[in-house]
N, C-alpha and C positions, 0 to 999 in steps of 0.2 A: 522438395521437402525431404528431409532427412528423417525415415517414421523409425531406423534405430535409435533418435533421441528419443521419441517419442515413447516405445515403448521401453527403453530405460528406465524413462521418469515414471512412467504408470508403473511400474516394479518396484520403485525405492518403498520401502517401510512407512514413509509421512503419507507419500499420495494412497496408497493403498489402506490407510488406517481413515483417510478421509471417504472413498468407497463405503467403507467398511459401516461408515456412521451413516452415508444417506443410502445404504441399503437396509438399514435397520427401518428408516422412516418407511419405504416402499413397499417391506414386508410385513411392517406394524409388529414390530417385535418392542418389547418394553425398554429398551436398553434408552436406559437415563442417565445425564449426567448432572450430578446436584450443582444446582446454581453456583454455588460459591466459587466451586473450581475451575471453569473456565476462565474465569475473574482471574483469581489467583495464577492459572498459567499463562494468560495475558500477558499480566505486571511480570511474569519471572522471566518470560521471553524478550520480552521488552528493558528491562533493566540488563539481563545478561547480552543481548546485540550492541544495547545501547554503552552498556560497561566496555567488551570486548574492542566494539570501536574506537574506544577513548584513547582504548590503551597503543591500538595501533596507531593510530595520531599521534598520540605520546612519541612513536619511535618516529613515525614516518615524518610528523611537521608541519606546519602549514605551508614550504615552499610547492614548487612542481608543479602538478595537475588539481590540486585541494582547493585554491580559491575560484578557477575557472571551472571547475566541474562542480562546484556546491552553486556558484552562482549563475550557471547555465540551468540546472536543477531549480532553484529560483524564479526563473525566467519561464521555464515551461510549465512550473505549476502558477503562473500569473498570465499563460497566455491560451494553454488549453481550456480555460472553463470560457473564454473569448468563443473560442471556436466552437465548444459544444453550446454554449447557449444559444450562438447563432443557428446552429444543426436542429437542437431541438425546439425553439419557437415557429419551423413549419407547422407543428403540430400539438404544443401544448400552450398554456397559457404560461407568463411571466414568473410566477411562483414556482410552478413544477421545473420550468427549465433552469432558473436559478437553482434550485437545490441540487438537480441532476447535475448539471457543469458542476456545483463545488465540491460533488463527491468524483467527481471522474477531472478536475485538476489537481484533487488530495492524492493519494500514495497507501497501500495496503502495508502494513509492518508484517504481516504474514507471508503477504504474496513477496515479499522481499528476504522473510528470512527460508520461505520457502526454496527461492531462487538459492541464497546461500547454500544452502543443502546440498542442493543440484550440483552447486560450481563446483562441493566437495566431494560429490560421489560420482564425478569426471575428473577428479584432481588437476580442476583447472584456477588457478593463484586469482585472487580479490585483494585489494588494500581496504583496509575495517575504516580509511576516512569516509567511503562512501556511504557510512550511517551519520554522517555530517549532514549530506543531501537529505538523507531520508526525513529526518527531525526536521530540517528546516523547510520541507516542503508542502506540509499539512495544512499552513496555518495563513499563507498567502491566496490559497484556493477557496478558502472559507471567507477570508474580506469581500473578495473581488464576487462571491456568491452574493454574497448581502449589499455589494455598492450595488451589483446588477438589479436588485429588488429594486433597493432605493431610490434606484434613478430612471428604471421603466415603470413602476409601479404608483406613481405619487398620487394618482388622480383616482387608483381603485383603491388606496390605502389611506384611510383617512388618519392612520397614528404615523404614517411614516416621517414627518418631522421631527415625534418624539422618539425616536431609536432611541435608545440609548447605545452610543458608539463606544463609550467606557466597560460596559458590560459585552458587547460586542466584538470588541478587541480582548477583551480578558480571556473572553470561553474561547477564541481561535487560537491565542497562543500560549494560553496558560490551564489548556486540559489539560486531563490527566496524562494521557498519551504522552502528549510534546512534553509537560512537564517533567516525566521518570525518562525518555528518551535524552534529552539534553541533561538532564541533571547525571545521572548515569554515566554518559559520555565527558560530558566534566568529571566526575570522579577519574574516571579509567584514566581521561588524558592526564591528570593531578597523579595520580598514582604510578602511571609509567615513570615519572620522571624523579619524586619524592619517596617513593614507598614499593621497590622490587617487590619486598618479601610479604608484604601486604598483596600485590598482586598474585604472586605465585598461590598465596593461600584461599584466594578468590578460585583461582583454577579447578577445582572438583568441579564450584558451584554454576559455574559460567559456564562453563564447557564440556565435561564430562556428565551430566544431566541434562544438558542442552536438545538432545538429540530424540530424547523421550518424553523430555514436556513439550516438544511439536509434534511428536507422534498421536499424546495425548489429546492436544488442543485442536487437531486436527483432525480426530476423533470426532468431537464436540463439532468443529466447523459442520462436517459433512451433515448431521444432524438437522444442522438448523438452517442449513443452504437447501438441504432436501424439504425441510418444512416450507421451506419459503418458495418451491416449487409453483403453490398456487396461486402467489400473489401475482407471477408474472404473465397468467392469464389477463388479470386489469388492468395490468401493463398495456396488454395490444404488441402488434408484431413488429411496429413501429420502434417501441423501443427495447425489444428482444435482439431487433438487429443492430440498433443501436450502440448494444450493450457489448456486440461481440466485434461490431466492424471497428468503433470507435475506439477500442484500444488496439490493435493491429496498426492502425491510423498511426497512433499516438508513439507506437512502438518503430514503427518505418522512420517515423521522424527523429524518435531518439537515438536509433540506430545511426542516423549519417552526423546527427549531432554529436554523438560517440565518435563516429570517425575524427569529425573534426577535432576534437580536442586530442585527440591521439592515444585515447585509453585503449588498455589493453582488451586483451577477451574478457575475463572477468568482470570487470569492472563497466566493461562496455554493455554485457547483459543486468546488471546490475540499475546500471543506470536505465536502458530499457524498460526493464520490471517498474521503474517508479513511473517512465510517463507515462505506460500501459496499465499501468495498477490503480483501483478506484477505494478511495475510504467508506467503511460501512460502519467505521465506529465513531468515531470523530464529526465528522462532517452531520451524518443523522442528530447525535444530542446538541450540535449547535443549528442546525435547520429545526429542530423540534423547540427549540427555544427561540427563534428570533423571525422563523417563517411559518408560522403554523397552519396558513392556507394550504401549501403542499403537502402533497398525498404522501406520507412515508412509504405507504408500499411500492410506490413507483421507485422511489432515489434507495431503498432497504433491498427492495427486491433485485430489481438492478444489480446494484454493484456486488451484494453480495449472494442472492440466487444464481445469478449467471456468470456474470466477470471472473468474480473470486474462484472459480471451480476453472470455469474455460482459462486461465489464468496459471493455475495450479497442476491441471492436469495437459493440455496441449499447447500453449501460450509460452509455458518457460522453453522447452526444446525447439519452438517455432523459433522463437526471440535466440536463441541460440542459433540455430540455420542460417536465421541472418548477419547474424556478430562473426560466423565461419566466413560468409561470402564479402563483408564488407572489410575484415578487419581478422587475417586470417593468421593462425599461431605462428608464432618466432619457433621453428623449430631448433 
């Protein structure tokens, strides 16, 4: 284990503004962040990754490594909730494990732009197609959540022939999230090619801001990751462990699946970060509408009390140790 990543990453400005919020919870200090704004630097972080990629696609293309590295990304968020729900029905019922696999084969936009951060504050090169993966990775995790209900569940659910699959397919690929993520990314990539000087004048907004509204939101994260401390007590140890072996798992495997396709370091930790990475935004407001047997504090607490944090703070320089050993820089 390389612990100068390690303690690099606990030093950047973002990880330490996230400290910063779940030591307010621990101390009981009033420090509040009014509702709206979290919101609001959600959508700015999300529109600006999602923009910024666009535009690097714009230059880069869809030939090279862009159709087999989105659709490997594809494939592991259609085959990891396979595997966790098999993991987790040792021990929970049908419901709780469906929800759990579809948050842990979704993808954090945080823990991804967090990673970003990192590759920049090692000046180690990313191509911005890899927010291709990202966008398209949310929304296959969440089907295959809800076919797993539907198809273990028929005989404890007496509505489940009436799903409704129109409304079930809309909230998985037409949240909010994937919505301003892809649509963003369409602009960026439309703009690289039609509109330079439209782009350039994005630049303040995208990028020179960028770096403070995750400071900010990361703020806020810590906060309510610290809140969420005590859910992970009803959790059980079962799935505390769960929460931290399963993406390591997830990441070993994205690591050699990185090799294979021949991506770089960057890009290679990148890709990592999305199979390691568990949704807590996404995934909860469609499990809260279509599974409402399941306990949100198991799939809320989870991914985002434990993963999100172990993810942010010692996750990304792991997942780097390993991008060093399998996939080692062009000097």
């Amino acid at each position: 284990m390389d612990t100068s990543l390690i303690l690099q990453n606990l030093l950047t400005p973002p990880v330490l503004f996230f400290f910063l919020g779940a030591i307010a919870v621990f101390v009981r200090s009033d420090l509040e962040i009014p509702a709206p704004l979290p919101k609001l630097f959600s959508l700015y972080l999300l529109l600006a990754i999602g923009f910024k990629g666009g535009v690097e696609l714009g230059h880069y293309g869809l030939g090279g490594q862009v159709i087999p590295t989105v659709t490997a990304a594809i494939v592991m968020s259609l085959v990891v909730p396979l595997v966790c729900f098999a993991v987790l029905r040792l021990k929970l019922d049908v419901f709780n494990s469906a929800a759990i696999a579809a948050a842990y084969g979704s993808i954090s936009a945080v823990t991804f732009i967090t990673a970003e951060s990192f590759l920049e504050s090692q000046s180690i090169a990313y191509d911005g197609f890899m927010v291709a993966a990202l966008a398209l990775m949310e929304s296959p995790a969440i089907i295959i959540g809800l076919i797993l209900v539907n198809l273990s569940a028929r005989q404890k659910r007496p509505d489940a022939k009436g799903m409704n699959w129109g409304a079930v397919l809309h909230e998985a690929m037409l949240n909010g999230s994937v919505y301003l993520l892809i649509g963003s990314l369409l602009i960026g990539f439309i703009g690289a090619s039609h509109s330079p000087a439209g782009i350039e004048k994005m630049d303040p907004f995208t990028n020179k801001l960028f770096y403070g509204a995750l400071c900010f939101f990361l703020l806020d994260m810590g906060i309510v990751a610290a809140q969420r401390v005590k859910d992970l007590q009803k959790a059980g140890w079962f799935l505390i462990f769960f929460s931290v072996l399963m993406p390591l798992l997830n990441g070993v495997v994205g690591g050699f699946i990185a090799k294979g396709l021949g991506l770089g370091p960057g890009n290679a930790l990148l890709f990592i970060v999305l199979c390691a990475s568990a949704s807590y935004i996404a995934v909860p407001a469609a499990m809260r509408m279509t599974v409402p047997e399941a306990n949100p504090s198991y799939y809320i607490s989870t991914a985002l009390g434990l993963t999100f944090p172990f993810n942010i703070i010692i996750g990304i320089p792991l997942y780097m140790g390993l991008v060093n050993k399998l996939i080692p820089a062009v000097s």
